[in-house]
C-alpha positions as CSV (number, residue, x, y, z in Angstrom):
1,X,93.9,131.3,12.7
2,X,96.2,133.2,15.3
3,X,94.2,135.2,17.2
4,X,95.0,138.6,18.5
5,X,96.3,137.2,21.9
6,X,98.6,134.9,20.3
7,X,100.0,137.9,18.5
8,X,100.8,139.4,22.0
9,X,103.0,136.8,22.9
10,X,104.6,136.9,19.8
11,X,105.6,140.4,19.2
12,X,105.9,140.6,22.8
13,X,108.8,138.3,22.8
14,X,109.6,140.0,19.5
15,X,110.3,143.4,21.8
16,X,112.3,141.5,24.0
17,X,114.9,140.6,21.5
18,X,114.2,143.9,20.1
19,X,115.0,145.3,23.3
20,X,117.6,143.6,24.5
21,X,119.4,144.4,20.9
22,X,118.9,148.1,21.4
23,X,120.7,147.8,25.0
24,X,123.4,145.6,23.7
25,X,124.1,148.4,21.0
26,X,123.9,151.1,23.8
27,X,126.1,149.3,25.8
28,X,128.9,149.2,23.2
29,X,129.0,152.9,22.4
30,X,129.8,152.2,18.5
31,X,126.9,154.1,16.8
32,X,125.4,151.6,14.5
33,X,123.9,152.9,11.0
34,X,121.7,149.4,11.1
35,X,120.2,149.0,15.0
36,X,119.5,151.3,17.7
37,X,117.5,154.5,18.0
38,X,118.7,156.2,15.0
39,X,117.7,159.9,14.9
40,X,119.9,162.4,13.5
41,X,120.9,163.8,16.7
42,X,121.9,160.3,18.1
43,X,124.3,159.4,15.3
44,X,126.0,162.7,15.9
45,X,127.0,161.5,19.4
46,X,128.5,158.7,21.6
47,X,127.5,159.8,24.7
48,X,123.5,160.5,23.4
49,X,123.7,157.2,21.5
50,X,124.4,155.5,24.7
51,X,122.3,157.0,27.3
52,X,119.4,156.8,23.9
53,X,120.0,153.1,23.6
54,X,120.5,152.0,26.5
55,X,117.2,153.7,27.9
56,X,115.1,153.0,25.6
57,X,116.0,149.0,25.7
58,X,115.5,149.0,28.9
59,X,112.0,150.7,27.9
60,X,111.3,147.7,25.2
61,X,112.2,144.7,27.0
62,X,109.9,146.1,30.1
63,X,106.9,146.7,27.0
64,X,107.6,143.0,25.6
65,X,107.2,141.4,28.9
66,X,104.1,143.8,29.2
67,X,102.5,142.6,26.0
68,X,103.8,138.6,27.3
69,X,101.4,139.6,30.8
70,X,98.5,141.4,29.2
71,X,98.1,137.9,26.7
72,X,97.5,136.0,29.6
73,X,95.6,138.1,31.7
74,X,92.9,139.2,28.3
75,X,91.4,136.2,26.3
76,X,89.5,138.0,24.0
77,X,91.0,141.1,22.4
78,X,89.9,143.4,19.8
79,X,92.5,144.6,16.9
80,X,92.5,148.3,18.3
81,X,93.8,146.9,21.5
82,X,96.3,144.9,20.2
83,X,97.4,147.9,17.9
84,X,96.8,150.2,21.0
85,X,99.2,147.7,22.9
86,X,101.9,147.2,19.8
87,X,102.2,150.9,18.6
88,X,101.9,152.8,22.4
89,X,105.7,151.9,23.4
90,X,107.1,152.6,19.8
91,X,105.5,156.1,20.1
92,X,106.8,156.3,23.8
93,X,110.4,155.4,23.0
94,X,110.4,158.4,20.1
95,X,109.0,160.8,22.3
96,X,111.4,159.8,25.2
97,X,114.3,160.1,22.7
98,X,113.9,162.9,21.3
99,X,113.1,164.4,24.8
100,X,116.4,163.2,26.6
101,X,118.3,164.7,23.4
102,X,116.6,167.7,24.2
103,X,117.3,167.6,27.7
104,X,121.6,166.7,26.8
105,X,122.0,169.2,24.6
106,X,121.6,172.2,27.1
């Protein structure tokens, strides 16, 4: 059975190609109906879907080698840490998104 450390390193390294996916998209300035931060407001614009991207890989990668560190440093882990530690970034990537398209549009 995997425990719930194990599950750190994997969907830790899962954010990192996650991550570094977002970024690559940001990078290229083509908005992408299939990966990326894909809010209504970002597919309306280059320049948001690029600062968006870009940002918020950067964001990912740093929460996948996060999730890599906290599996070493914690054996034992409960599930509502592990979802505490999975969910925390997704929710902090939306919230930084949709502020920074707040924040470009005045």
């Amino acid at each position: 059975m995997i425990g719930f450390d194990n599950l750190l390193i994997i969907f830790g390294f899962l954010f990192l190609i996650l991550g570094f996916l977002t970024y690559w998209v940001g990078i290229k300035r083509k908005i992408n109906p299939f990966l990326g931060v894909r809010l209504p407001q970002t597919l309306k614009s280059a320049d948001i879907w690029e600062k968006i991207n870009v940002r918020c890989g950067i964001l990912i990668i740093i929460h996948g080698l996060a999730m890599i560190s906290l599996s070493f440093i914690i054996c034992e882990i409960s599930f509502w840490v592990f979802l505490a530690v999975a969910l925390i970034p997704l929710l902090l990537n939306v919230i930084f998104a949709l502020l920074m398209i707040k924040r470009l549009k005045n």
